[in-house]
Legacy VTK file of the C-alpha trace (Angstrom):
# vtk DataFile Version 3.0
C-alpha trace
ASCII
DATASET POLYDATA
POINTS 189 float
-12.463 4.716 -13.797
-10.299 5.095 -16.578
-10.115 9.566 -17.261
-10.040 8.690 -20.813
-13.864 8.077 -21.196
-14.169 11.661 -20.146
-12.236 12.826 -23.465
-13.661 14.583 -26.542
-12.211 14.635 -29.966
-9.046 17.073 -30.021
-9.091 17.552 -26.817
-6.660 15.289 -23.931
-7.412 15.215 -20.604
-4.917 15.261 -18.136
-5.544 12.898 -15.009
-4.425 15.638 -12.794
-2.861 19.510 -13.433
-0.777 21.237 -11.207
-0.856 25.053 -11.925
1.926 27.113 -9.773
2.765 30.423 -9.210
3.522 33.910 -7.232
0.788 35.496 -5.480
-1.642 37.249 -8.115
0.264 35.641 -11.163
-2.743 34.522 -12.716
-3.200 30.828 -11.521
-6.392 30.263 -9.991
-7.598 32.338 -13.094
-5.411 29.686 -15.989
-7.083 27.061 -13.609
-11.026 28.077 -13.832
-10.220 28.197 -18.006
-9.307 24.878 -17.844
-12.265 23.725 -15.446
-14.418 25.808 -18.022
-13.086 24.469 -21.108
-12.683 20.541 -19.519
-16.546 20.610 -18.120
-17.984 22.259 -21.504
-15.972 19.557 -23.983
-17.041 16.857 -21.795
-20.623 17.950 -20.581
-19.566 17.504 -16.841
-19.709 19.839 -13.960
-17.325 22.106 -12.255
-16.369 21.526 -8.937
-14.699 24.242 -6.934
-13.248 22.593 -3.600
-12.262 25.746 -1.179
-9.293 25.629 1.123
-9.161 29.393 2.298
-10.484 29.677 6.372
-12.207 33.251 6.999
-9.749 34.032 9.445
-11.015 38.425 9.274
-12.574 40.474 7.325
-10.480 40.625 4.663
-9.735 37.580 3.985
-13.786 37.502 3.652
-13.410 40.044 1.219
-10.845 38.256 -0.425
-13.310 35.015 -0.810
-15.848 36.624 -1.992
-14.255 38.760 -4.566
-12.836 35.198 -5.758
-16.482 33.796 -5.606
-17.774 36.594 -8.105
-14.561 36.533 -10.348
-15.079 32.571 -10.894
-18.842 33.462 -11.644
-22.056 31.045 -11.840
-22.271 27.338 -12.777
-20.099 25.716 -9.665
-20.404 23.269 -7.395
-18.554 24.026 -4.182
-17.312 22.362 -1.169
-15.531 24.323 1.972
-12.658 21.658 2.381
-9.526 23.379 4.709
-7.760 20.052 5.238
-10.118 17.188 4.639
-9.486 17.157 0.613
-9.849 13.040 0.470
-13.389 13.449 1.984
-14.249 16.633 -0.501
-12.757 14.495 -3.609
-15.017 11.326 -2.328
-18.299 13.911 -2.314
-16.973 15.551 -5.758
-18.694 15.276 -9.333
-17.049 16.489 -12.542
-13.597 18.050 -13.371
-12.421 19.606 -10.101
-10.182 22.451 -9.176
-8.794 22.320 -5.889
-7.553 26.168 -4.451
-5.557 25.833 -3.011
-2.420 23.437 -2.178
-1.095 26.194 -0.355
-3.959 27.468 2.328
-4.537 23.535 2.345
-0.719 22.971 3.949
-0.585 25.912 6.137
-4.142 24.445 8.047
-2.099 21.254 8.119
0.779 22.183 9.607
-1.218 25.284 11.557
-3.670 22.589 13.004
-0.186 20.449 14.094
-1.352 17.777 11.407
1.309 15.233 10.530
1.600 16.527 6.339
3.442 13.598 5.578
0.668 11.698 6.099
-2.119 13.436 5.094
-0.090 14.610 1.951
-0.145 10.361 1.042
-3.591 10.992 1.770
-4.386 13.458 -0.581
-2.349 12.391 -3.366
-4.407 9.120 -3.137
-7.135 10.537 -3.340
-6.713 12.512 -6.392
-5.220 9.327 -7.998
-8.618 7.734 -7.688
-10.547 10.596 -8.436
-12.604 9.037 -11.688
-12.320 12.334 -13.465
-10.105 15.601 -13.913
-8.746 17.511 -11.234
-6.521 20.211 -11.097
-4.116 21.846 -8.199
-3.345 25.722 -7.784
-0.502 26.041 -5.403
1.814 28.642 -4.701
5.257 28.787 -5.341
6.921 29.952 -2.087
11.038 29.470 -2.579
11.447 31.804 -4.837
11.590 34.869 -2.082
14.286 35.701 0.984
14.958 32.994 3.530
12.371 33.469 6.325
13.943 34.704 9.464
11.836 32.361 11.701
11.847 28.491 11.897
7.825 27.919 11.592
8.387 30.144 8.097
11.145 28.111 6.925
9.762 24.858 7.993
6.017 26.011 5.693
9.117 26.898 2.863
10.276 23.926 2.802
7.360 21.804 3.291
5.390 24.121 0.260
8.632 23.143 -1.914
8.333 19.203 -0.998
4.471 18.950 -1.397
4.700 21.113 -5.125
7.537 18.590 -6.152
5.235 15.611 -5.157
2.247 17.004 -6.796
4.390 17.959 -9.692
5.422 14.279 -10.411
2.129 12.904 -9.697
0.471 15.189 -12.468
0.398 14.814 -16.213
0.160 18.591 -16.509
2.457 21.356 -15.128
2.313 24.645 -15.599
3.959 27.979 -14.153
2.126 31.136 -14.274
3.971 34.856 -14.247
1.898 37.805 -14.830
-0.800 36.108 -16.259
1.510 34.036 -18.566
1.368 30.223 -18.482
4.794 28.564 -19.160
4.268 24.360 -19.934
6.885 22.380 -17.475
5.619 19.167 -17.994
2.700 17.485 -20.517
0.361 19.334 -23.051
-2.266 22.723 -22.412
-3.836 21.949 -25.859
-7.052 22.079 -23.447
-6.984 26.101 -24.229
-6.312 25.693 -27.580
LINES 1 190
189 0 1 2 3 4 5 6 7 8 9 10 11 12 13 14 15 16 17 18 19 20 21 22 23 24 25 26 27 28 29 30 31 32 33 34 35 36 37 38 39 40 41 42 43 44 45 46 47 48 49 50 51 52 53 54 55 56 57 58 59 60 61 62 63 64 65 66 67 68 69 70 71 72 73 74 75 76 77 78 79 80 81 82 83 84 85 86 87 88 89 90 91 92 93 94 95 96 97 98 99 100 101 102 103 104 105 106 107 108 109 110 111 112 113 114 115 116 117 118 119 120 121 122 123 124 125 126 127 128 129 130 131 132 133 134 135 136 137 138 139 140 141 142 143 144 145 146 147 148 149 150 151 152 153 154 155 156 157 158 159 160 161 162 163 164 165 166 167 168 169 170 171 172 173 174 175 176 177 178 179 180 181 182 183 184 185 186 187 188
């Protein structure tokens, strides 16, 4: 399906959004705006598709502080690595949180992330509606003194470059700041 039958006047929808930044820079808060404003113009639902694995406590606490940030009104799927299968059960503009959590349960899980990267990418390519990608933008930090480190670097830094040309909308965040790299946020305007 075409994503331009899910536009409203003044408003563009992007195909697919990539929003990247530091830990706690704001993204996965830029990215539930957009969700919020896409689903309201266009009368369609939010989908929330969850990467994060409760490996302890606090990353429990961690979810669930991100669960009452993001509020009422979602639909949510648990999806660690099987995003294809999540995007084939989804309905509505989608957020996907996140790229990051998503690659390190690829590569933790001794997945081949070449593959299921083409897999994913696909996936959100026929996706009939909206979605858009938090990730994490790793390489900006010391060289990691061990190879598994370096080798999640590196891999982060591929998978953001291919998600970055696939999407019609880029955008950095910094302290709560988004900064346009590639296409249009008129959808906050």
């Amino acid at each position: 399906m075409d994503h331009s039958s899910f536009s409203a006047p003044g408003l563009p929808l992007p195909k697919l959004s990539l929003i990247v930044g530091g830990a706690r820079s704001g993204k996965s808060r830029l990215a539930e705006r957009l969700v919020a404003r896409l689903a309201t113009a266009t009368g369609l639902p939010r989908a929330y598709i969850a990467t994060a694995e409760i490996w302890d406590e606090e990353m429990r606490a961690r979810i669930d502080r991100h669960i009452a940030d993001r509020g009422d009104g979602w639909v949510t799927q648990e999806a660690p690595r099987d995003l294809a299968g999540a995007l084939a059960r989804a309905e509505g503009v989608v957020l996907i949180d996140c790229a990051t959590l998503w690659l390190t349960n690829v590569m933790l899980g001794g997945g081949d992330v070449e593959r299921e990267t083409a897999e994913m990418l696909a996936a959100m390519a026929a996706y009939p509606g909206p979605v858009i990608v938090v990730s994490n933008e790793v390489g900006w930090g010391i060289v990691p003194d061990n190879k598994l480190s370096r080798d999640f670097r590196d891999a982060q830094g591929r998978l953001n470059q291919r998600l970055a040309e696939a999407a019609d909308l880029v955008a950095g965040v910094m302290a709560g700041l988004p900064m346009v790299l590639k296409g249009q946020m008129q959808v906050l305007q």
